[in-house]
N, C-alpha and C positions, 0 to 999 in steps of 0.2 A: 383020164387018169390023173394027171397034174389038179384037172379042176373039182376031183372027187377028193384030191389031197387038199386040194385050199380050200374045201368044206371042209373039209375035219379039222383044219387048223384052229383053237380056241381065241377067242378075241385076248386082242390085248388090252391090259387095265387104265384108263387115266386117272392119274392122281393128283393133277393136277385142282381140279375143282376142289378136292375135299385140304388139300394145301392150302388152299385159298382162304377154305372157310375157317380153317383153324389158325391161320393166319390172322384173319379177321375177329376170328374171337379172342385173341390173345390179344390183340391189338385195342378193342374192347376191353379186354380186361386189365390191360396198363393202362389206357385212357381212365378209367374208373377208380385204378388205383393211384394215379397220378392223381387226379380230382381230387380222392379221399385224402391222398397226403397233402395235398394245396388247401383243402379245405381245415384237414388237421395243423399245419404248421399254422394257417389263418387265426383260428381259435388258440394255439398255443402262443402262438406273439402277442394276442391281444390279453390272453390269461400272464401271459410274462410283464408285459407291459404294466399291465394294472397290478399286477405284484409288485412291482418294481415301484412304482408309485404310493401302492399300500408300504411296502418297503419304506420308502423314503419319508411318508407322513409318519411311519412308526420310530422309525429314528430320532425324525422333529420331537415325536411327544416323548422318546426316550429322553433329551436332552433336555426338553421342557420339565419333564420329572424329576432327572437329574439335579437341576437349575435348582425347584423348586423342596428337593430334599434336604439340598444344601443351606437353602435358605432355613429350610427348617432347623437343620441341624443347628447354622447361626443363632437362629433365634430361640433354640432351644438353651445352648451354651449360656445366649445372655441372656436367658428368661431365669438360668440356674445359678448366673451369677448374679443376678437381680435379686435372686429369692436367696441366694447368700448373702448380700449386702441386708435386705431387710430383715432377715432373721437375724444378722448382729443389732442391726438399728433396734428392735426390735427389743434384743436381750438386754442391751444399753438402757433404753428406755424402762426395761422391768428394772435395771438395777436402780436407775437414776428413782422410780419409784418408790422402791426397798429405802433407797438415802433419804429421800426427803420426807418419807413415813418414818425413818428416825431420828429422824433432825425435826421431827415437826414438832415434838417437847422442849429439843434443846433452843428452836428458834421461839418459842412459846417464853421461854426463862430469858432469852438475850433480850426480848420482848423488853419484860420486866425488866432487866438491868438498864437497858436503853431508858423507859420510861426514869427509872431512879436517875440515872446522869443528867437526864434533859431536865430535870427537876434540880440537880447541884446544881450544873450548867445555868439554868434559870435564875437561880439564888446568885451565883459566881458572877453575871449578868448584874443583877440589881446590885450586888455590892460594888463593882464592879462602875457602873454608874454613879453612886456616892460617891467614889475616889476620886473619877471625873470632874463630879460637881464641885468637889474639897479642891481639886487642883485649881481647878477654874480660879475661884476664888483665889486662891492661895496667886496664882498667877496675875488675878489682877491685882492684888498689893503689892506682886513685886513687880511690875511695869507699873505702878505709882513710885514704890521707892525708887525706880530705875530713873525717872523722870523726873523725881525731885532729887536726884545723886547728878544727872546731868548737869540738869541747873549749877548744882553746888561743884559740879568738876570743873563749868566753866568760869565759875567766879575764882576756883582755885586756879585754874589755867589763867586766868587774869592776875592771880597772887601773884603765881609763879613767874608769869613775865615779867612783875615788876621786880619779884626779887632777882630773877638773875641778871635784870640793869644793874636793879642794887647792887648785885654779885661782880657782877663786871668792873661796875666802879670801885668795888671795895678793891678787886683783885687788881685793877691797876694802879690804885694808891699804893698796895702794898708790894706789886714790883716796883712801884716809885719810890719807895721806901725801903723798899733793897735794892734798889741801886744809890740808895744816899749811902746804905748804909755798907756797900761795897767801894765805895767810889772813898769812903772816911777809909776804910781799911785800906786800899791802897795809897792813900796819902801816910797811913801811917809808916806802909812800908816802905815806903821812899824815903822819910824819914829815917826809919832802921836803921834799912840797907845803903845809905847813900855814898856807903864807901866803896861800893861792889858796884862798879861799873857794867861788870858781866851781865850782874841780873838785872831783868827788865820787864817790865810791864807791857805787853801787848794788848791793846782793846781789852776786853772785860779779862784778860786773862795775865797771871803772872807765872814769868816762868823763871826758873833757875837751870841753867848747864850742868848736866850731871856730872862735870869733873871736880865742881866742889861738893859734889854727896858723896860719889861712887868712887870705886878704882876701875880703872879699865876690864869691862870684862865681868865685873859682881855686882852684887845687889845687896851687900850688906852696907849701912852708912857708913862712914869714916868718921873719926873724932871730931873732922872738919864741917864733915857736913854735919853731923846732929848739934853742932853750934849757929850752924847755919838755919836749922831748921829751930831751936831754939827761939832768933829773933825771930823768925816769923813767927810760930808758935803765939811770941808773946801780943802780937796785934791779935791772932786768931782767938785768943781767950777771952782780950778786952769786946772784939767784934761781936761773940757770938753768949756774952753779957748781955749788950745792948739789943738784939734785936729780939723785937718780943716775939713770946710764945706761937701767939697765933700766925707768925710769917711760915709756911711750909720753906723751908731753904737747907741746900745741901752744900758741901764744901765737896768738887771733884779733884781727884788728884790723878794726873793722869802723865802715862810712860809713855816716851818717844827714844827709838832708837836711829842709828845710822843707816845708811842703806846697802853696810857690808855683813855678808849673812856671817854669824855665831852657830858656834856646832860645837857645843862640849858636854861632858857628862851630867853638868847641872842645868844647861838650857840647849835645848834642843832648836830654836830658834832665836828670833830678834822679839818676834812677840813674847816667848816666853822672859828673857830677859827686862821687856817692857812692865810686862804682868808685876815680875818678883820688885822690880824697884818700887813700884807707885804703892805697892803693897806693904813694904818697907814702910815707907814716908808714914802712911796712914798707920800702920802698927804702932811706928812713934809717936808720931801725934796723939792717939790715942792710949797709949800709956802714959803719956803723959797729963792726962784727963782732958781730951777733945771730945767731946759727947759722940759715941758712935751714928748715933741716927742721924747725924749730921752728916756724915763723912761717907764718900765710897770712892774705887779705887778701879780706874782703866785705863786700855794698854791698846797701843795703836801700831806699838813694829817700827818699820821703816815705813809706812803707808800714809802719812801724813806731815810730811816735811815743811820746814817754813821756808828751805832754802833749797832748790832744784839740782844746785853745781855740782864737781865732783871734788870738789877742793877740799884741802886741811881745814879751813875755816868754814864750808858750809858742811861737810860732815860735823865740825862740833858744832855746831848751831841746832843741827838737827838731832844732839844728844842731850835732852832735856827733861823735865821734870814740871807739868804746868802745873799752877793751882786756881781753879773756876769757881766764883761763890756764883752759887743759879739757884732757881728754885726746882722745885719737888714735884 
């Protein structure tokens, strides 16, 4: 019974073998797709790769074209401004042509003007050279006259030294001659005057104290004094009879005051005082007929004293009145 049941029992299935095989064929077939995908990434890295490289030469020649466009652009710019400078050059030079295609008459006629000047010119030239030649000449007679004027300058230069010996000598005979003829005159006046112990003769000069001309203080003579100027007068008329024409000689009369200064309404000073007296003297003198060209009249102040002191008697010493016969 039991072993009639364990016949009838149906086998049981293993599944393990066909597990296996599909196992195996799955395993195959990720092995295969594994492959395909190692063999596909293979070829895509190498297609990347070489892209990436085509890549980078395309960039190089992008920048190369770049580079290269640029440059053009450059040299477009200065090909444009090039062809702008020549196109002025260009217009300049048509104008400059247009000018000188109308200037080519007027320089045609300046031609001819020029040629007519070069022709006066030419003439102006040859006359020009006559004047030359006239002067030449003319030049050599006057560097002959010149040459025979030397000659004659230095014989006159030889005159002229002898005459102004001559001169010389004449001129000191006749200060020799006016001092005779001074030295007579004050012999006369010593004569004169020889009762006027006051007045005196100093070296070539005589002088009179102005208290027998003046009053203290004026310049008009006193009664006194143009008696006194009187004798003198009368040797001055006989003196200046006698000396001849040709003597140059002057009669000075000249004012000396004290050395206390004067301040009044009519002299502002001692010189002024000095001035008006000698001027006096000389006004009488020659109203009374002293020849003027003879006579002149100066004033020295208190600036040339004969007597230094402060005393009564060298202030009147120094109130005087000289008279100089000199020459001219």
């Amino acid at each position: 019974m039991p072993l009639s049941r364990a016949r009838r029992r149906p086998p049981a299935m293993n599944y393990w073998p066909g597990f296996v095989d599909a196992l195996s064929t799955l395993l195959l077939v990720f092995t295969f797709l594994l492959s395909v995908f190692v063999m596909a990434q293979y070829f895509l890295s190498r297609d990347v790769g070489g892209k990436d490289a085509a890549l980078t030469r395309l960039n190089k020649q992008i920048e190369e074209l770049t580079a290269i466009l640029s440059m053009e652009k450059g040299g477009k710019e200065q090909a444009q401004q090039s062809l702008a400078a020549l196109t002025a050059t260009l217009e300049a030079t048509r104008k400059e042509r247009d000018a000188l295609a109308a200037g080519a008459g007027a320089a045609a006629a300046s031609l001819d003007a020029e040629k007519q000047i070069s022709a006066k010119a030419a003439a102006q030239v040859e006359f020009l050279n006559q004047q030359i030649a006239a002067l030449r000449s003319q030049l050599a007679a006057v560097q002959e006259a010149l040459s025979a004027q030397e000659a004659k300058d230095k014989e006159n230069q030889e005159r002229i030294a002898d005459l102004g010996s001559r001169l010389n000598v004449a001129l000191a005979q006749k200060v020799q001659e006016l001092a005779r003829y001074r030295s007579d005159f004050f012999g006369r006046l010593r004569e004169i005057l020889a009762d006027r112990p006051d007045v005196k003769i100093v070296g070539d000069r005589f002088v009179l104290p102005t208290e027998v001309l003046f009053a203290s203080g004026q310049a008009d003579l006193t009664p006194e004094g143009k008696a006194e100027i009187d004798k003198v007068y009368a040797a001055l008329a006989q003196m200046a009879k006698e000396i001849p024409p040709e003597i140059a000689w002057v009669l000075r009369v000249d004012g000396h005051t004290d050395k206390k200064p004067i301040s009044s309404p009519q002299f502002k000073s001692n010189w002024d005082l000095s001035a008006a007296r000698a001027i006096a003297v000389v006004q009488y003198l020659v109203g009374k007929g002293f020849p003027p060209r003879h006579i002149l009249a100066g004033a020295f102040g208190e600036f040339q004293p004969i007597d230094e002191g402060d005393s009564d008697e060298a202030l009147r010493r120094n109130r005087r009145i000289e008279l100089k016969i000199t020459d001219r």
